[in-house]
C-alpha atoms as one frame of an Amber mdcrd trajectory, in Angstrom:
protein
  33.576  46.516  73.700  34.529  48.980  71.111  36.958  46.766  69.385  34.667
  43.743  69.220  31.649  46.069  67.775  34.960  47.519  64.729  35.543  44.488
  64.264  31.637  42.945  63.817  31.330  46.254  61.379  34.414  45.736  59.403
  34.223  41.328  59.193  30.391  41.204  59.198  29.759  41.650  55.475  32.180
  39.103  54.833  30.738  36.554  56.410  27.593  37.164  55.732  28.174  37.024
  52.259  30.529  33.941  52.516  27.378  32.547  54.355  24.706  32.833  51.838
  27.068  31.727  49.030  27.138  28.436  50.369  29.708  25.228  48.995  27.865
  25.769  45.347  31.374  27.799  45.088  33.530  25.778  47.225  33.536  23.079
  44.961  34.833  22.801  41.731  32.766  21.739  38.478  32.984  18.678  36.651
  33.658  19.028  32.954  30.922  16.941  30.397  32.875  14.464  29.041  32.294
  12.219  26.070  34.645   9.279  27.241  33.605   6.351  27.871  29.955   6.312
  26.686  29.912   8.019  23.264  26.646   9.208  20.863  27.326   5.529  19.573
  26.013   4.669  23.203  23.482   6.559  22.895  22.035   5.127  19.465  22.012
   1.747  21.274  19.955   3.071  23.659  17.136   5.127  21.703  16.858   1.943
  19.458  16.671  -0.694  22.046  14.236   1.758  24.114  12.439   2.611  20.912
  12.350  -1.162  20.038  10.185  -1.938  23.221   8.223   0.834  22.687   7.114
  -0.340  19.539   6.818  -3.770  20.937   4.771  -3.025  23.294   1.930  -0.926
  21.400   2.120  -3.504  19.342   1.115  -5.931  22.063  -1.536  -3.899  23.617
  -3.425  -3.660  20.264  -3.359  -6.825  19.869  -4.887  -8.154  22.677  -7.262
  -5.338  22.978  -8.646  -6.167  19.246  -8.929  -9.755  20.168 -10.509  -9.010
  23.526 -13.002  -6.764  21.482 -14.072 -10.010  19.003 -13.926 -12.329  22.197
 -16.374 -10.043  24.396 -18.994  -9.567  21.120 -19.085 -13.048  20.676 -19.461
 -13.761  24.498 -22.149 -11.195  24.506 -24.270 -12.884  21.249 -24.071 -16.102
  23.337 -25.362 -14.926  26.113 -28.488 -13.109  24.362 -28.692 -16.504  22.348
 -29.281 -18.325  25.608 -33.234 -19.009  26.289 -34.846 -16.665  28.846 -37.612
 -17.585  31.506 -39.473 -15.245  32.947 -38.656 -14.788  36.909 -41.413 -15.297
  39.278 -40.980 -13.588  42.627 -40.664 -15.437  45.867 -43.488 -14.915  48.549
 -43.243 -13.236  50.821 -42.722 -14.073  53.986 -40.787 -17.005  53.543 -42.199
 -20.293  54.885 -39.960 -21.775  57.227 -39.278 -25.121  58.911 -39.570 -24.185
  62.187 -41.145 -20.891  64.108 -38.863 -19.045  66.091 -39.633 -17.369  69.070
């Protein structure tokens, strides 16, 4: 009992610590590398991203200014249209037949 309590006291510590350091420290780092995609890579990318970007604002305000013309005119036609006055229905309704 005494040797198995010595030997908790003097190994405890160590494994503790070697349990909260976890594989983090086990296993070794890769370097950043530049090989094989380069900043020339990179420059591709922005532009062609940046490209659609642009391509696409472009789009939306396009069809959002002619959507904006289309709906005005839509709504001049439809206040251009003649207007009768509505006349309720009675009420009650007059059926065909009387149900029981």
């Amino acid at each position: 009992m005494f040797s198995c309590r010595a030997a908790w006291q003097r190994c405890g510590p160590l494994v503790r610590r070697a349990a909260f350091r976890g594989p983090k420290d086990v296993v070794q780092r890769r370097q950043m590398s530049t090989v094989p995609g380069g900043s020339g890579e990179n420059i591709v990318y922005a532009l062609l991203c940046g490209g659609a970007f642009a391509g696409s604002l472009a789009y939306v305000y396009n069809t959002l200014s002619t959507d904006h013309t289309r709906y005005n005119d839509r709504v001049e036609q439809i206040q251009a249209r003649p207007k009768t006055d509505w006349v309720p229905k009675p009420w009650p309704p007059k059926s065909q037949g009387e149900f029981c």
